[in-house]
Every structure is written in structure tokens, then in C-alpha cells.
C-alpha positions as CSV (number, residue, x, y, z in Angstrom):
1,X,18.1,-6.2,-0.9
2,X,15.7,-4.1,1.3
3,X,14.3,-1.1,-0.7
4,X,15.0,1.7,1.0
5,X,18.9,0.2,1.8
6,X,19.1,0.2,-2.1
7,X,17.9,3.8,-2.5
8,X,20.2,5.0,0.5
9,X,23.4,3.3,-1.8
10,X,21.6,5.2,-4.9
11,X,22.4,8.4,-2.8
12,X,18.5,8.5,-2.4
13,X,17.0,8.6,1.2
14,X,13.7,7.3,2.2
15,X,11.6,10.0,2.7
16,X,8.9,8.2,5.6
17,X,12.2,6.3,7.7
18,X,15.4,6.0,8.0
19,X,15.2,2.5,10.0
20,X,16.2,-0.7,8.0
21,X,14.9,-3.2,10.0
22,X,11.0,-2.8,8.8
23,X,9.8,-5.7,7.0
24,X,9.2,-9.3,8.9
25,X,9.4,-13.3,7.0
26,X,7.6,-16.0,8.5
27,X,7.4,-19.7,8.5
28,X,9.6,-21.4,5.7
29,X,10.7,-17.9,3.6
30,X,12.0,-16.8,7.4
31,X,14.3,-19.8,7.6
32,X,15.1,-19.3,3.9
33,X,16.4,-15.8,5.0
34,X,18.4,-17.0,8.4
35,X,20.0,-20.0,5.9
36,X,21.3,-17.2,3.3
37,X,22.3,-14.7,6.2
38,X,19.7,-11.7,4.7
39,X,18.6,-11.2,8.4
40,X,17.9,-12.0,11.8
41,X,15.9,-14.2,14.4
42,X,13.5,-12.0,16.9
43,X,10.8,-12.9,19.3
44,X,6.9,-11.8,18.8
45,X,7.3,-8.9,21.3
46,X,10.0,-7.6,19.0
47,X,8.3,-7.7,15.9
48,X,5.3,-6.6,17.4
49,X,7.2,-3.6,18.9
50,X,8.8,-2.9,14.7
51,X,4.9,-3.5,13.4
52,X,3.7,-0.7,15.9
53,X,6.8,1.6,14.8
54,X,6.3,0.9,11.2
55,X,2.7,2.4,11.7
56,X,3.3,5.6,13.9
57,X,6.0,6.2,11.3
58,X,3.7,6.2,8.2
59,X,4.2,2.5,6.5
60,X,1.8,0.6,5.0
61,X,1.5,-2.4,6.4
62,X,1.6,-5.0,3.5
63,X,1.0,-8.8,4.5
64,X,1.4,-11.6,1.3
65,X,-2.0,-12.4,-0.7
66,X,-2.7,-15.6,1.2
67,X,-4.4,-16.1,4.6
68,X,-1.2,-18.0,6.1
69,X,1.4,-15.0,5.1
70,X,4.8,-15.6,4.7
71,X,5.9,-12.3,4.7
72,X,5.0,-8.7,6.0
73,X,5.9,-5.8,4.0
74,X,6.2,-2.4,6.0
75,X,6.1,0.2,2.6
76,X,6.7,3.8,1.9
77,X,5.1,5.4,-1.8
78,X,8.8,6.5,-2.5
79,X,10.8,3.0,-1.7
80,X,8.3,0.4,-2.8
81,X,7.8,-0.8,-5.9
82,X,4.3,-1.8,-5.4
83,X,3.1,1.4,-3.9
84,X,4.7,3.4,-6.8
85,X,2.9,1.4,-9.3
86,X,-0.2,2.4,-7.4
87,X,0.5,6.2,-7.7
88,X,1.5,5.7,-11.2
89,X,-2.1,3.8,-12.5
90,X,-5.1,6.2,-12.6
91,X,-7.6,4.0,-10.7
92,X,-5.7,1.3,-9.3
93,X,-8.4,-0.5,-7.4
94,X,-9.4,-2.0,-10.7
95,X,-6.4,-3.8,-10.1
96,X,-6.0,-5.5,-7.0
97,X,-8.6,-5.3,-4.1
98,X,-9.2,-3.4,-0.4
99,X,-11.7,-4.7,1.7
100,X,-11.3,-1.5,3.7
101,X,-11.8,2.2,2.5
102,X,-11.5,5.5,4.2
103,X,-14.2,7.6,5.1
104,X,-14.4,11.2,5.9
105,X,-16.7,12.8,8.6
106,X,-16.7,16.4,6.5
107,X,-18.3,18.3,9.2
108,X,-15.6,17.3,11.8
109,X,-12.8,17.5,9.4
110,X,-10.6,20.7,10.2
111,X,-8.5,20.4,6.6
112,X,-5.4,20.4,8.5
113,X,-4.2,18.0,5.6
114,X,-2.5,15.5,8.3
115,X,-4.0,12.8,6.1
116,X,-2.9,13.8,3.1
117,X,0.6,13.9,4.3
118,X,0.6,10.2,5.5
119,X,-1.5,8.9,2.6
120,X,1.5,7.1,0.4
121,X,-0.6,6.5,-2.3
122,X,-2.2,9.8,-2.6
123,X,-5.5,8.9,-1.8
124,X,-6.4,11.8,0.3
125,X,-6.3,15.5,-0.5
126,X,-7.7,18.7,1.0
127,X,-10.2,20.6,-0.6
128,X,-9.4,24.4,-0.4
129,X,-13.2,25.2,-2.0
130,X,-15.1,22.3,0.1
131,X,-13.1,23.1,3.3
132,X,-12.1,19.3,4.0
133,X,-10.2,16.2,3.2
134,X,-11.6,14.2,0.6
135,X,-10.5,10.1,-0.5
136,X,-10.2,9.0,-3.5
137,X,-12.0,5.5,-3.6
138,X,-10.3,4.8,-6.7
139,X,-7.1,4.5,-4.8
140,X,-7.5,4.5,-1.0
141,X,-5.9,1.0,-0.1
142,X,-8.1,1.2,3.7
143,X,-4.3,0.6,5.8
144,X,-5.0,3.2,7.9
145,X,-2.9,5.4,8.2
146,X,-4.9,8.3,8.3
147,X,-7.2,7.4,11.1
148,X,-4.8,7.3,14.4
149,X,-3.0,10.7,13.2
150,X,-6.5,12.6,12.9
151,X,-6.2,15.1,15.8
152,X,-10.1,15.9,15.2
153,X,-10.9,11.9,14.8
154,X,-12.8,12.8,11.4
155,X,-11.7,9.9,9.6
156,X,-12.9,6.2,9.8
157,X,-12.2,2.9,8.1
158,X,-15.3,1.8,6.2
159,X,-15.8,-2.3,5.8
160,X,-16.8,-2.3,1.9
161,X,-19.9,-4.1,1.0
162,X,-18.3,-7.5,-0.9
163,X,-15.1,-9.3,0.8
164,X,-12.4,-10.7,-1.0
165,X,-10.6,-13.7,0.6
166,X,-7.5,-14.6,-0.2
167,X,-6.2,-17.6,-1.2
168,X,-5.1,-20.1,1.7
169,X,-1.2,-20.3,1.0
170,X,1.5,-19.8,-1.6
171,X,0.4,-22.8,-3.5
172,X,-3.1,-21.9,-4.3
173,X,-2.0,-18.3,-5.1
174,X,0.5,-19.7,-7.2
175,X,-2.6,-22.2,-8.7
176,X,-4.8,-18.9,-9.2
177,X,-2.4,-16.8,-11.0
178,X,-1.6,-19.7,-13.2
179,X,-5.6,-19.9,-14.3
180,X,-5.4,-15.8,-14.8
181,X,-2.3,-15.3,-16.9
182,X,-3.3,-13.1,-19.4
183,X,-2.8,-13.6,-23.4
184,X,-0.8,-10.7,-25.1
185,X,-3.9,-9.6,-26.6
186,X,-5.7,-9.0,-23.2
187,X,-3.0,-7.5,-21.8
188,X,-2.6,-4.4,-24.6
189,X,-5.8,-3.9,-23.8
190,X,-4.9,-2.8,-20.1
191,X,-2.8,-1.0,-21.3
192,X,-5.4,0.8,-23.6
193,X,-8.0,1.3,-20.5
194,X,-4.7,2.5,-18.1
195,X,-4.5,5.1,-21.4
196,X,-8.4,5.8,-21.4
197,X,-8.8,6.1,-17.5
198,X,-5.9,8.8,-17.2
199,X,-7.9,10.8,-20.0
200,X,-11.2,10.2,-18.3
201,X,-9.9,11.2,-14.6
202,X,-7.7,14.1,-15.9
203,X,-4.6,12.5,-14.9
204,X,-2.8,12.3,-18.4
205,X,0.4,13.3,-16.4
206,X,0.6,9.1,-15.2
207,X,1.4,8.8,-19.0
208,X,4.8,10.1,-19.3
209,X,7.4,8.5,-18.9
């Protein structure tokens, strides 16, 4: 069921977009979705046209973790599950990668805290004292957003230094996460360093539940 549909029968309303058509399947998980009626054939232009609403609307635009994709997620912080998880882990990048960053031209930045208010991972804030926006590398994911909004242009996406590459497709993803899966043991201690890094950043407020 799509995410913000299922928050919408909650009695809970998307707070980025009230549209439902947002995210696109291609190749075999799109005919998987036409054969169990969960949506509904469009051409390139048209999904095209929903990519480039998706962005002017705020979205982050969220592709699978393979260079062939099979799916693209269009996500909101309050709707996706994913995106909420990365709000609710004190440096997230530890976790999964950007090969993109946001960067912030300070003496061009007016503080006008646009950014901050299409950032859905809370990534960007204004500083009051320094007089401008200010990322958090920690947790900027590099979508975006923030740069075509920026009425005084003073934000940029910065190429980081090391690439990751995906893998090709679903099955070496599948191979790779496989080889990874974690013993019990290693994963309490994630759970200790999510603990340790919310004491460390001042952000003990991620531990409640």
C-alpha cells in the first residue's frame, strides 16, 4: 500500500503532498504490479512529468541500490519509513552512503531558512548566531532539494571525494547482503554506538521511544 495512502486512512495527512501517484516500478517488479492490479501503465513523458513534480514538491527522489533500478521511490520524512529511520539515527551516514553532499556558500546565504524547510531529513538548519544555513554532513543525503529553491543560489551539491557504486542488479545486492548479515553479537553493538553517538552529538532525544 503506498505510504502516504496508508497514513491518509490512519486519519494522518502527508505533510509535503497530497498526490498518490508519486513513486514509479520498472522492468519485471512493473509487470509484477500491472499482474496484481497495484497500478497503472504510463509512457516516459508521463513519468518524467510525476519525477519533475515529485521534486518541485519537496520528495526525495529514491532509486533501488543497484545500477539497473527497479523501482523509484519519491519520499517525504513524515511518510517514509526509510527517511524516518534517518531522522531517528544520530549520524546516519555511518549507515548507508551519498555520493553527493550539500554545500553552503555562507557569504551568499541570506538565512531565509528555505532549505531547512525542504530538507526531510533535517540536514539543514539556520544559524541565528552565524547568520546562515548550515548541513549537517552526518546526515545530508546530497538529493537536492535544497539547491533549485535557493532564491540567493547559495547552496551547491558537492561530488564527495570516494564513490560508492552500487551493485549491478537485484541479484548481486541480494548476493552482498547475504555476505554482510550481521551475527547478533555485532548487531547489539550498533545498537551500543546508535546509544554512544546520540550522547556524543547531543541528541539523546533520538533515544526515547
Amino acid at each position: 500500500m503506498h505510504l502516504q495512502k496508508k497514513k491518509a486512512i490512519e486519519g494522518r495527512s502527508c505533510r509535503v503532498t497530497a498526490r498518490r501517484e508519486t513513486c514509479l516500478s520498472l522492468g519485471s517488479v512493473a509487470e509484477m504490479v500491472l499482474i496484481i492490479g497495484a497500478g497503472r501503465k504510463i509512457s516516459r513523458d508521463e513519468a518524467v512529468s510525476i519525477i519533475d513534480q515529485n521534486q518541485k514538491e519537496g520528495l526525495v527522489l529514491q532509486p533501488a541500490n543497484t545500477e539497473n533500478p527497479e523501482f523509484i521511490c519519491s519520499c517525504c520524512g513524515c511518510c517514509c519509513g526509510m527517511l524516518s529511520m534517518h531522522r531517528q539515527i544520530p549520524r546516519p551516514l555511518d549507515y548507508w552512503a551519498a555520493n553527493f553532499q550539500a554545500a553552503v556558500d555562507a557569504a551568499a546565504c541570506t538565512a531565509c531558512g528555505v532549505c531547512a524547510k525542504r530538507c526531510q531529513v533535517g540536514a539543514v538548519a539556520v544559524s541565528e548566531k552565524k547568520g546562515h544555513a548550515a548541513v549537517d554532513l552526518d546526515r545530508c543525503l546530497g538529493c537536492g532539494l535544497c539547491v533549485p529553491t535557493c532564491p540567493a543560489k547559495a547552496i551547491t551539491l558537492v561530488k564527495k571525494p570516494v564513490e560508492t557504486r552500487p551493485p549491478e542488479n537485484r541479484e548481486q545486492l541480494l548476493d552482498i547482503i547475504k555476505a554482510h548479515r550481521k551475527p547478533r553479537l555485532d548487531k547489539l553493538r550498533v545498537k551500543g554506538k546508535i546509544v554512544i553517538d546520540a550522547i556524543r552529538t547531543g541528541q539523546t532525544h533520538l533515544l526515547k521511544p
